[in-house]
DOLUM-217252 format. One line per field, with one value per residue (C-alpha): chain; x, y, z. Coordinates in steps of 0.2 Angstrom, whole numbers. Example, Ala and Ser with C-alpha at 12.3 -4.5 7.8 and 13.67 -1.06 7.14 Angstrom:
REM DOLUM-217252
dolo: (A  A)
c1: (62  68)
c2: (-22  -5)
c3: (39  36)
This chain:
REM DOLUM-217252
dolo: (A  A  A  A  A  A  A  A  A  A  A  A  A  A  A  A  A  A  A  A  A  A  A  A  A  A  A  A  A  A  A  A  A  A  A  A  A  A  A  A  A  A  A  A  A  A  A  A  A  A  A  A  A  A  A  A  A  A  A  A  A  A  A  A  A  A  A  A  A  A  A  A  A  A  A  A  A  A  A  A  A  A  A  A  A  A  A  A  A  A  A  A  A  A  A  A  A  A  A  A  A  A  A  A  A  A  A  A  A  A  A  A  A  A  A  A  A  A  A  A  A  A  A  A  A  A  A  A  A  A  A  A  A  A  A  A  A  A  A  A  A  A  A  A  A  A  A  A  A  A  A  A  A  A  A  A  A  A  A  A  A  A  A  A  A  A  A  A  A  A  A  A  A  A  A  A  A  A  A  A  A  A  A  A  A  A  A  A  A  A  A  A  A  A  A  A  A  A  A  A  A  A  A  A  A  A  A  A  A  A  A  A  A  A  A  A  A  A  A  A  A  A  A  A  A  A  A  A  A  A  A  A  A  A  A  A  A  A  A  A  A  A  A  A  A  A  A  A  A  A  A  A  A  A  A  A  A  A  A  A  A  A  A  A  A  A  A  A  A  A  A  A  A  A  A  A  A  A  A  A  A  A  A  A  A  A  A  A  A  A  A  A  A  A  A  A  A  A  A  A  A  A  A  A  A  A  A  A  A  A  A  A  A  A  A  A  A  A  A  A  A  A  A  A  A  A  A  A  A  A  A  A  A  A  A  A  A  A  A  A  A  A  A  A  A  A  A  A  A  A  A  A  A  A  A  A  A  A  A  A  A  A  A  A  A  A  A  A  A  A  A  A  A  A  A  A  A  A  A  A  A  A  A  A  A  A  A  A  A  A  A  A  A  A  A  A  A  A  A  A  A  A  A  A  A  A  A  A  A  A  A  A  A  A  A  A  A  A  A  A  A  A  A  A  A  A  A  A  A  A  A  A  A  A  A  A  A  A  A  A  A  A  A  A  A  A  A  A  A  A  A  A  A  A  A  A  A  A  A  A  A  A  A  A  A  A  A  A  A  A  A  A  A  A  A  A  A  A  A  A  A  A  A  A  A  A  A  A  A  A  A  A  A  A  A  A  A  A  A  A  A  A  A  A  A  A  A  A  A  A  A  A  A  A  A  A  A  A  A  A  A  A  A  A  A  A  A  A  A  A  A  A  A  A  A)
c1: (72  72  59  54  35  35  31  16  11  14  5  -11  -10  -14  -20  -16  -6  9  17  3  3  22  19  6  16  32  20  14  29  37  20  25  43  44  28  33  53  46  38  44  48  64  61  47  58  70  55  48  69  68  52  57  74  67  50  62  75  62  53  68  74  59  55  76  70  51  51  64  56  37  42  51  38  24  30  45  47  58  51  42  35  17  22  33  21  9  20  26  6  3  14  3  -9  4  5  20  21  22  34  46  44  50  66  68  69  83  93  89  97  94  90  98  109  115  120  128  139  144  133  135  117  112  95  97  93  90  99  87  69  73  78  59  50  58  54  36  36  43  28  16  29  28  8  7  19  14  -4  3  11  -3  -12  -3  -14  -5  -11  0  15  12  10  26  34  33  45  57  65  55  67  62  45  47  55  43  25  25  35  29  9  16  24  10  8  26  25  9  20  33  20  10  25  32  16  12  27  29  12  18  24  27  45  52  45  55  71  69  70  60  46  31  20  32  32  14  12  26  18  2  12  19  5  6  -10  -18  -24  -8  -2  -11  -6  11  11  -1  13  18  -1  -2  12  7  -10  -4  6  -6  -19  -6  -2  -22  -24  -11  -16  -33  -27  -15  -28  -43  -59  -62  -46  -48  -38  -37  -45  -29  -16  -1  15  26  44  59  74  84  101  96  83  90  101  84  75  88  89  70  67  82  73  57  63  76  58  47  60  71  58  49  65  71  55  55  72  70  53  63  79  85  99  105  120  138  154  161  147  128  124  111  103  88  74  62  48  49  45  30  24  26  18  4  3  3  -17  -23  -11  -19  -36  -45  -34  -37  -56  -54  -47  -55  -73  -65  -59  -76  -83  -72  -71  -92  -91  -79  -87  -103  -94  -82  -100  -107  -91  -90  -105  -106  -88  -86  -95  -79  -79  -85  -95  -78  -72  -78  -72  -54  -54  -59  -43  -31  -35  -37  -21  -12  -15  -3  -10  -7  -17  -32  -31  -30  -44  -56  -50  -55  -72  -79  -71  -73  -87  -96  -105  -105  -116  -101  -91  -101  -97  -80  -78  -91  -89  -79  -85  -68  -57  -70  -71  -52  -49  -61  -54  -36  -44  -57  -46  -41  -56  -66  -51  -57  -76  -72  -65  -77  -92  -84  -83  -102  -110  -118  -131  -138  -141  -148  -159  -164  -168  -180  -190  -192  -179  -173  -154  -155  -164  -151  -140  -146  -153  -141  -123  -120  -128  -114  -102  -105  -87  -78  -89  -81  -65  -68  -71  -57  -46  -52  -55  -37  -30  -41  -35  -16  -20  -8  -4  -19  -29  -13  -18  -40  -41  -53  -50  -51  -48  -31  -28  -15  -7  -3  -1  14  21  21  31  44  47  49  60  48  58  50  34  32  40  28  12  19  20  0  -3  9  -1  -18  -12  -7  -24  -33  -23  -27  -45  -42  -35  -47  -61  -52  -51  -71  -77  -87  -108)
c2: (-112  -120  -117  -134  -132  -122  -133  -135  -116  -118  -133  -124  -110  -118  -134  -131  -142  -129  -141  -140  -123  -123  -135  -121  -104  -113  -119  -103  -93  -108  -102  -86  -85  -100  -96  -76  -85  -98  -86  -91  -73  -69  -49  -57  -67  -50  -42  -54  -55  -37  -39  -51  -43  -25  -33  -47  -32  -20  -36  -40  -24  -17  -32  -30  -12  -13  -32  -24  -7  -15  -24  -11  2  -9  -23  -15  1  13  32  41  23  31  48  37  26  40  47  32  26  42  38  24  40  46  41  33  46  60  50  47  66  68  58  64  83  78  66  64  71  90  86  99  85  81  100  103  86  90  81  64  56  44  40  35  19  2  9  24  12  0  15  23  8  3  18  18  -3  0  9  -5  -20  -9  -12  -27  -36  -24  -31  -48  -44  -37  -51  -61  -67  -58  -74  -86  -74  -70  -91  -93  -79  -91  -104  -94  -77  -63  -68  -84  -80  -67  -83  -96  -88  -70  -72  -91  -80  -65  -79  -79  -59  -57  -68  -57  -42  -50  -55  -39  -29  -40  -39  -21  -17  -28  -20  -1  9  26  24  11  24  39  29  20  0  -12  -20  -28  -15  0  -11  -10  9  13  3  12  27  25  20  -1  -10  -11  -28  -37  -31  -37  -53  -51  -46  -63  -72  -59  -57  -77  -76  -61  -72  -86  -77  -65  -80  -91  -78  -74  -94  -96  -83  -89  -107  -99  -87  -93  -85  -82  -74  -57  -46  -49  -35  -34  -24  -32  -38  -24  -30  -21  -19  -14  -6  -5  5  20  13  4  21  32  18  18  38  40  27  37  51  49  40  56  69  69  69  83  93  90  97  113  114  114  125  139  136  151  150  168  170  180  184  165  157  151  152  144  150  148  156  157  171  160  144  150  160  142  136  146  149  130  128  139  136  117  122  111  98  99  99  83  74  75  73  58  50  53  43  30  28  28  12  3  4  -1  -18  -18  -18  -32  -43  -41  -47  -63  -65  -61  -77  -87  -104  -104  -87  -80  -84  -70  -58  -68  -68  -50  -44  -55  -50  -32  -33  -45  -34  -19  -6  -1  -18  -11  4  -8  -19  -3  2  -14  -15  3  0  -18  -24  -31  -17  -3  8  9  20  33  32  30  47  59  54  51  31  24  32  31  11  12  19  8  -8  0  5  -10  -22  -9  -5  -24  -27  -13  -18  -36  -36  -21  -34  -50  -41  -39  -51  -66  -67  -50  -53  -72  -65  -52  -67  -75  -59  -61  -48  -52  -52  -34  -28  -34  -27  -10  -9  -18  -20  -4  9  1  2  19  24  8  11  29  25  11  27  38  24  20  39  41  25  35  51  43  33  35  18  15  32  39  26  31  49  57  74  89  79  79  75  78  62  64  82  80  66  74  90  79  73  90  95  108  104  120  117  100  104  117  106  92  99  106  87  79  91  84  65  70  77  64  51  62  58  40  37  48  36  19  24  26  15  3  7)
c3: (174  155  144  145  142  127  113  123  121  103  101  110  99  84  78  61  48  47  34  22  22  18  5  -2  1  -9  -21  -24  -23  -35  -49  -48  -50  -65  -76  -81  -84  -96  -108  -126  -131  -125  -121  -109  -101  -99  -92  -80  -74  -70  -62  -51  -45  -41  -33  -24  -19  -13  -2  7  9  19  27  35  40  44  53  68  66  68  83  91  89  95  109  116  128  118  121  106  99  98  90  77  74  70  58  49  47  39  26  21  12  4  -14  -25  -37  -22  -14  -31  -31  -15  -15  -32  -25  -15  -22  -42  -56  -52  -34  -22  -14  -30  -35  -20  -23  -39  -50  -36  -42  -27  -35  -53  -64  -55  -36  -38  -42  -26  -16  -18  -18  -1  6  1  7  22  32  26  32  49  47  42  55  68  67  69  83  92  89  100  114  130  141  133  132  151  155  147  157  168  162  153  148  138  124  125  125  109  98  104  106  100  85  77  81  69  55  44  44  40  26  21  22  10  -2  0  -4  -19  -29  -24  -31  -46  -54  -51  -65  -58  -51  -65  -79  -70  -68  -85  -78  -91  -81  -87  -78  -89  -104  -106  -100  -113  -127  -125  -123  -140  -150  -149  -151  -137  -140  -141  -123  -112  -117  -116  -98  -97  -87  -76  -72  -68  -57  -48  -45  -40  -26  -20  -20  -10  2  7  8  19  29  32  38  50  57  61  58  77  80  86  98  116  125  138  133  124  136  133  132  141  132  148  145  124  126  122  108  100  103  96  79  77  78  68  55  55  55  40  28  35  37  22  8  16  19  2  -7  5  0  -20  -16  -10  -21  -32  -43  -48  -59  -49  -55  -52  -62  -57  -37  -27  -10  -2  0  14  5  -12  -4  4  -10  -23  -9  -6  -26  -30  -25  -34  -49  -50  -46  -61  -57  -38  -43  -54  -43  -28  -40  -48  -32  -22  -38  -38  -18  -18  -31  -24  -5  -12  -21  -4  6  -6  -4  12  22  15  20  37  39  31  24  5  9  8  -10  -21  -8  -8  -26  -30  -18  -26  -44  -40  -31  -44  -59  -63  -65  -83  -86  -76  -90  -106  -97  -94  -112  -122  -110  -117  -133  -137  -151  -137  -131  -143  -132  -119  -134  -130  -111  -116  -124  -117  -98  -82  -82  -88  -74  -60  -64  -67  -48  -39  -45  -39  -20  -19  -11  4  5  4  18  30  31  33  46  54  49  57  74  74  87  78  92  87  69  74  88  71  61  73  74  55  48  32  29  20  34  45  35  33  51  61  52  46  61  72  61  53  56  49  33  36  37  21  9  14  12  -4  -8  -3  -15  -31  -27  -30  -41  -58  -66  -70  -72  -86  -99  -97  -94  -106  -115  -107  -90  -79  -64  -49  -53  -72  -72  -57  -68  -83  -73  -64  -84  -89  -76  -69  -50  -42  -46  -41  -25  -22  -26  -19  -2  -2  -8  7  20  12  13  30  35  27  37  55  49  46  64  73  64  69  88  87  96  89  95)
């Protein structure tokens, strides 16, 4: 039998006007690609060219690995989806600069991969930045899509069963219901990764987000920079504003997860084929960067008769290891103080933001606005913002916070982890029943009370899961945090970047593996939280 009823599901699904919302997504996507190219200056314009090719490169790279992946690790029957999935998600805590390290161990310049080759350097200049960057994308494309499918009502998918074959029913009903968070994906990975500095800085790649970290580095006046990476800020607004726009006209604010389970497609005789690619995918992102730091952990290099020789060493990789904590105890203590500060501000601003929104319509703008800036800003833009705020004419009482406190980093950190965090309690707050809070309101609760006595006792582990997230974004935090760090003050961040500069390869493998297991607990925690139930 044809499918011959299809464009009826479609049109049932949504009552939207798809072409408007095209209009607005090119229109967007147009903003952001011509403002940074019509800068006067001509090293802008070489800039902004760089920043679109590594940010378009790493977008369509991982979306070519994580939209296949996403869908075969959450709608399809391959074995070891749930164990995979686990270990990709987890990834999502792990931080861009112990990721850069990671790869870096393995295949860099005096990665072990690179001395047993002969000097072969697989991770160098522009091939070495697109590299990292897609690996680090690629878990949240797997997210991000994986979501949107998901949300794919299992009634319409099992009524079109009906009239046609499950690949039918995956091109015309579950993958036009996953569209909009597949372009969220790209969107989320192209500006996420066009305001980083960490991985352009250590394979020397001119974006605006390295400009501005390099010009502070060197001495530059901090006034002029910010507006030269005006344009590249613009643009990044634009399409971070375009994408949430577009993704709140194709998801409507009732939308929410059927309670039936989703239709699990069979693959058939490509099951095993699809399960052996998809393992062999997570595997190879989780694996290798892991093996390659345990490797240079426990490298020694003795000199022989023919010359220099390398072995391995089981005893010295667990004695860097075991070392590495207390070695970097202030800076272990630092961060985790800083992080908890800045995770504790930017729930409270993610709590403030979010109750008014879960109700949408024009409730929702601050809340939309606050994630698209803090998401379209680079982060060395964050530190020259918090810089000319504690050190501007305006307040002069802010210069002594500036110099004698913690103030400028905490602020720095909460506005890099406020929009995961503003995300996460959303949407825990827009799944509160309306009729308890009205029935509430009629008994003469004011909306505080409602908020305090109501919202937030039933979604104590939501506001849980809010924090660690944030606290885990603050605690990696580097582009930002480099550029405010007061005196006396390092962090795990800066103090591993600064090693990986200096070539200290043992040491930040050794540290970088106590970090990895820590990212790694912290996202058990995370995922133990979100199957809560909620009360």
């Amino acid at each position: 039998m044809g499918f011959a009823y299809a464009p009826a599901y479609t049109s049932n699904m949504r009552e939207l006007d798809v072409k408007s919302a095209r209009r607005l997504a090119l229109a967007a996507v147009a903003l952001g690609v011509t403002v940074p190219l019509l800068a006067a200056d001509q090293r802008a314009r070489v800039l902004a060219t760089n920043t679109l090719v590594l940010s378009g490169s790493v977008a369509l790279a991982s979306m070519a690995v994580g939209v296949p992946l996403a869908f075969l690790l959450t709608r399809t029957d391959i074995f070891g989806r749930r164990w995979a999935s686990t270990l990709l998600l987890a990834m999502l805590f792990v931080p861009l600069y112990l990721q850069a390290a990671a790869w870096e161990a393995g295949f860099g310049l005096q990665g072990w991969y690179t001395a047993q080759t002969g000097g072969s350097v697989l991770l160098e200049g522009w091939r070495g930045a697109i590299a990292v960057h897609t690996a680090a994308a690629i878990p949240w494309v797997v997210l991000i899509v994986g979501m949107g499918l998901l949300l794919a009502e299992p009634e319409l998918e099992e009524a079109a069963l009906l009239d046609g074959t499950p690949g039918q029913v995956f091109r015309r009903v579950t993958l036009p219901r996953a569209a909009p968070s597949i372009g969220a994906a790209f969107l989320w990975v192209a500006v996420t990764t066009a305001g980083e500095m960490t991985v352009t800085d250590l394979f020397q790649i001119r974006t605006y987000a390295e400009q501005v970290y390099t010009e502070f580095a060197l001495g530059d006046v901090i006034g002029e920079a910010p507006w030269r990476i005006l344009p590249s800020t613009i643009a990044a607004g634009w399409i971070v504003v375009g994408g949430l726009v577009l993704a709140s006209r194709l998801v409507p604010d009732d939308r929410h997860a059927s309670e039936r389970l989703s239709l699990v497609f069979s693959l058939g005789r490509w099951r095993w084929p699809a399960g052996v690619a998809a393992l062999g995918s997570v595997a190879f992102l989780v694996g290798v960067p892991i093996v390659s730091l345990i490797v240079k952990a426990g490298m020694l290099v003795t000199r022989g008769e023919r010359g220099l020789v390398r072995s391995w060493s089981a005893s010295q990789c667990a004695r860097l290891i075991a070392g590495s904590p207390v070695r970097f105890s202030r800076e272990f203590l630092w961060s985790i103080a800083v992080a908890a500060l800045a995770a504790t501000l930017a729930l409270v601003l993610g709590l403030l933001l979010a109750w008014p929104a879960r109700r949408g319509g024009w409730r929702a703008t601050l809340a939309w606005l606050a994630i698209a800036i803090c998401l379209a800003m680079p982060g060395p833009l964050v530190g020259l913002g918090c810089i000319e705020l504690f050190t501007g004419p305006q307040w002069p009482w802010l210069l002594d916070l500036y110099d004698h406190s913690l103030a400028p980093i905490v602020l720095a950190q909460s506005v890099r982890s406020l929009p995961l965090c503003t995300l996460v309690l959303w949407y825990a707050l827009r799944t509160i029943s309306p009729d308890v809070l009205d029935s509430a309101a009629l008994e003469g609760a004011t909306g505080l009370r409602r908020f305090l006595r109501i919202a937030l006792p039933q979604r104590r582990a939501a506001v849980a899961v809010a924090w660690l997230v944030a606290f885990a974004v603050a605690w990696g935090e580097l582009a930002a945090s480099i550029l405010v760090v007061p005196p006396g003050v390092i962090t795990l961040p800066i103090q591993i970047f600064n090693l990986i500069h200096y070539g200290v390869d043992d040491q930040v493998a050794g540290i970088s593996l106590v970090v990895l297991a820590a990212f790694f607990l912290l996202a058990a925690v995370v995922g133990a939280l979100a199957r809560k139930p909620a009360e």
